[in-house]
N, C-alpha and C positions, 0 to 999 in steps of 0.2 A: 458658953455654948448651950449647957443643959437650960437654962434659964428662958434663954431664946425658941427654946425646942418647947420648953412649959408652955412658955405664953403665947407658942403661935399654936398649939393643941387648943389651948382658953380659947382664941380665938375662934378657929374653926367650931369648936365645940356650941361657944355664944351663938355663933352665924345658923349655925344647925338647928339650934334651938329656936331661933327666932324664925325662922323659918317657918318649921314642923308646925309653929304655932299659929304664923300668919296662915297656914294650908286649913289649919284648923278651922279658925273662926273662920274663912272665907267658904267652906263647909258647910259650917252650920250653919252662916250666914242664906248660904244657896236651899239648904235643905227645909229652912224655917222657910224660906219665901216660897217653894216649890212644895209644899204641905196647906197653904192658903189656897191654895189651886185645885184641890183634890175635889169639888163638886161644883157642877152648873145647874143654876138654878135660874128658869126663865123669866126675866124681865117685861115682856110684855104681855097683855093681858090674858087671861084665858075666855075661850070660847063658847060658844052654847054647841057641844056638840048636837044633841039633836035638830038645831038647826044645819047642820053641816050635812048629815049624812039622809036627812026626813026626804030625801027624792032623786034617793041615789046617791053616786061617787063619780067625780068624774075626775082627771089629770091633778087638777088646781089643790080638791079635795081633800086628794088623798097627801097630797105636800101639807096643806093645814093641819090635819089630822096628825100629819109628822109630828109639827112643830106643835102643838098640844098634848101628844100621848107619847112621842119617842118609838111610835110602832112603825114599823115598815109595810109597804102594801101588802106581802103576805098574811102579814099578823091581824092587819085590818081585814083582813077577805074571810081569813079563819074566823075570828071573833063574829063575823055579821052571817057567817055561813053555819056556825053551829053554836052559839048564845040565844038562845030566844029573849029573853033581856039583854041585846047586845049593846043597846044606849049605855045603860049602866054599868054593863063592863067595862066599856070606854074611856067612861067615866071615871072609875077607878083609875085608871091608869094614868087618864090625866091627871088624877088628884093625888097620885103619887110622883106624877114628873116636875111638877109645881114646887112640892114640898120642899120647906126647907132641909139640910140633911146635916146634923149633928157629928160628925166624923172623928174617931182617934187615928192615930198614927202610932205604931210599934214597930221596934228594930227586928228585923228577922235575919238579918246578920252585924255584922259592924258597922258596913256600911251603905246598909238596903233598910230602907222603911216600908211598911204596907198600913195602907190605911186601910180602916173597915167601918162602916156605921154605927151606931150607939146614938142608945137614949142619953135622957136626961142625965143617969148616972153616968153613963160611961160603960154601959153593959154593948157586947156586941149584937146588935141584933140586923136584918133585912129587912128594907125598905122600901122594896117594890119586890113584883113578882116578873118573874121570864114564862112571858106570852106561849112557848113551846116548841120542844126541840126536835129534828132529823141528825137520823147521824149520817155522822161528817159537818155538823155545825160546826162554828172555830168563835168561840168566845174567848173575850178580847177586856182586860180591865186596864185603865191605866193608872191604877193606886198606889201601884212600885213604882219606886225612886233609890235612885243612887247617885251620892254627891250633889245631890242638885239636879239629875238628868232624870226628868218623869218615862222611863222607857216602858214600862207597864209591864202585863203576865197576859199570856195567851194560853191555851186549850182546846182538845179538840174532841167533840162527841164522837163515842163509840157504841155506845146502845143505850139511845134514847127513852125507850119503852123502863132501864130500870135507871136513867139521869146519870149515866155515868161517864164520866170525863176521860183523856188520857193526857197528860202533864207531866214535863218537865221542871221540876219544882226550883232547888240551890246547890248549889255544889256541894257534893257528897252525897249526894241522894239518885239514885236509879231514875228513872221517868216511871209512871204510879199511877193507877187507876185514883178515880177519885169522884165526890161526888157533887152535880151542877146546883146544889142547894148553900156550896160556900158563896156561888157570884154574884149568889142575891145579898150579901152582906156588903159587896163592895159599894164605893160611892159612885161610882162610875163602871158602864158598861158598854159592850158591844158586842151585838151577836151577828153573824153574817153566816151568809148561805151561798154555793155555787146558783150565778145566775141561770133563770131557765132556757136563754139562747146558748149558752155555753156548754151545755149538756152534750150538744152533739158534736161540737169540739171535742169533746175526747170517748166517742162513741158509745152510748149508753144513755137507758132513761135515767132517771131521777132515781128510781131504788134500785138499778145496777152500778148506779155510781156510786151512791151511799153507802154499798155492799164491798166496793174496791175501797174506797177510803176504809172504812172500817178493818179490811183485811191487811192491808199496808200496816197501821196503828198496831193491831194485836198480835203482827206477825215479825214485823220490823222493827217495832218502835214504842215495844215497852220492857223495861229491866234496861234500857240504856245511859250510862253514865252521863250524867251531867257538865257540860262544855262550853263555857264562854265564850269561847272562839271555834266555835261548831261551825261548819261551811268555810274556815278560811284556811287556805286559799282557793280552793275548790269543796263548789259548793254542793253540786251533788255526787254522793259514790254509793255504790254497790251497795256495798255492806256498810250500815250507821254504827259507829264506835263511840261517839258521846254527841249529844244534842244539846239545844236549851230551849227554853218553850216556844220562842218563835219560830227555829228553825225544823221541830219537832212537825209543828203544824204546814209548815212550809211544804217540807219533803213529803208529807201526807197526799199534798194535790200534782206537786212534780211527779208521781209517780202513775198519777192520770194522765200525764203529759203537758201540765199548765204551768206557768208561774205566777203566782200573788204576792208576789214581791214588787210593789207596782213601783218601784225607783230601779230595782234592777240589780239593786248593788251587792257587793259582796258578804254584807251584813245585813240578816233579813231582823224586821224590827215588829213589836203588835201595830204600830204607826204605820207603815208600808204595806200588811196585810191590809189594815181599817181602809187604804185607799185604793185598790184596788179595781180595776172596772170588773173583773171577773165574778164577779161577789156583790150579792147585794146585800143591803141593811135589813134584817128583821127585828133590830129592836136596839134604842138606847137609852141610856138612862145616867144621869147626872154629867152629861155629854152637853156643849153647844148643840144643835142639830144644824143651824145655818151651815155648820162644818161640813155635814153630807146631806147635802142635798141633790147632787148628781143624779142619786137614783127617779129626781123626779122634771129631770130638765127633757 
């Protein structure tokens, strides 16, 4: 009997093993292929911008210009309104959205990767620049992964003038002031802004909005514990007890009275924010752009 009791233990033991192992490789298996994936890099040619822009912008333009520099029409309108060499800024931008991007991957947990750019050696360094922020922006990277699932890192500007973020970083960690010069290191980027029709949706100009997102963030929604399952099953309450970075940003605009959660669902994602119609594109980088192109249909 004790015999029988041994080898069905071996047994179960074996089966567990092989198991745990097949979870494994199929893991790394998902993590190695979802790490190839970390930068877009455009395939079809690049343009003469000065020919694009030498007699004006109109509809079409400003969608070319997308898909050459990753700028959204605000970023274009700033640049051409205060660059006196604005060709050559443009320039620049395009010749950093072109660029190939050299990227590592590092574990920031067991089972979370974050990519971030590097040279030649493998040094971290940024590879483009952010065109320029309001607060209540909501950048958006999708460098994080887990298991295999690209879900990305969200953030949301709280005072612009000194680049300062508010994030919910990994479990164990509070939500954290922080500074918008780490997101020029990632491989990929997203910056979005409340659209300017939407403003009066939740009654306010543009710097009384900015002033309520900001106030929510520094009053609500910093020192708050960290929450994987933040909004579930109910997504917004009173008082915030742990967050995580997309839900942190999320609740920042519910408290305007909006949602940018543009699926709806009970799990708000940096993917659900990026698609949102409330929100337009001011800038991306190591992104498809065909992907949004809404803002210019």
């Amino acid at each position: 009997m004790k015999k029988k009791n041994i080898k069905r233990i071996k047994r179960i033991g074996i089966t567990a093993a092989i198991l745990i192992l097949a979870a494994v490789v199929i893991i790394l298996f998902l993590e190695n292929k979802v790490e190839k994936e970390g930068h877009y890099t455009p395939s079809y040619a690049k343009q003469n911008i000065e020919a694009i822009v030498g007699d004006g912008i109109n509809e079409d333009e400003y969608k070319e210009l997308f898909l050459q520099t990753g700028l959204g029409k605000s970023s274009i309108d700033s640049i051409i309104k205060n660059d006196k060499d604005f060709i050559v800024e443009l320039e620049k931008y395009q010749n950093d959205f072109f660029a190939e991007n050299k990227y590592v991957c590092n574990r920031i947990t067991i089972i979370t990767g974050e990519e971030k750019s590097a040279d030649a050696e493998g040094n971290i360094e940024g590879k483009f620049e952010i065109q320029g922020l309001k607060d209540g922006d909501i950048l958006i990277s999708l460098s994080t992964h887990s298991l295999g699932w690209r879900h990305g890192h969200a953030a949301i500007v709280v005072d612009s003038s000194k680049g300062t973020t508010l994030e919910s970083l990994v479990l164990g960690r509070d939500s954290e002031y922080q500074n918008y010069k780490k997101w020029e290191r990632y491989p990929s980027f997203i910056q979005l802004r409340i659209r300017e029709d939407v403003l009066g949706q939740v009654g306010g100009d543009r710097q009384e909005v900015e002033k309520r997102l900001r106030n929510t963030a520094e009053t609500k929604l910093i020192g708050v514990p960290y929450g994987l399952f933040a909004g579930i099953p109910v997504k917004y309450v009173e008082n915030v007890s742990n967050t995580h970075c997309a839900h942190l940003v999320w609740y920042a605009y519910k408290e305007l009275g909006i949602d940018i959660d543009s699926d709806k669902g009970i799990f708000v994602t940096p993917y659900d924010m990026a698609n949102s119609d409330l929100l337009e594109i001011v800038q991306i980088y190591g992104i498809d752009p065909t992907d949004y192109l809404g803002d210019f249909n």
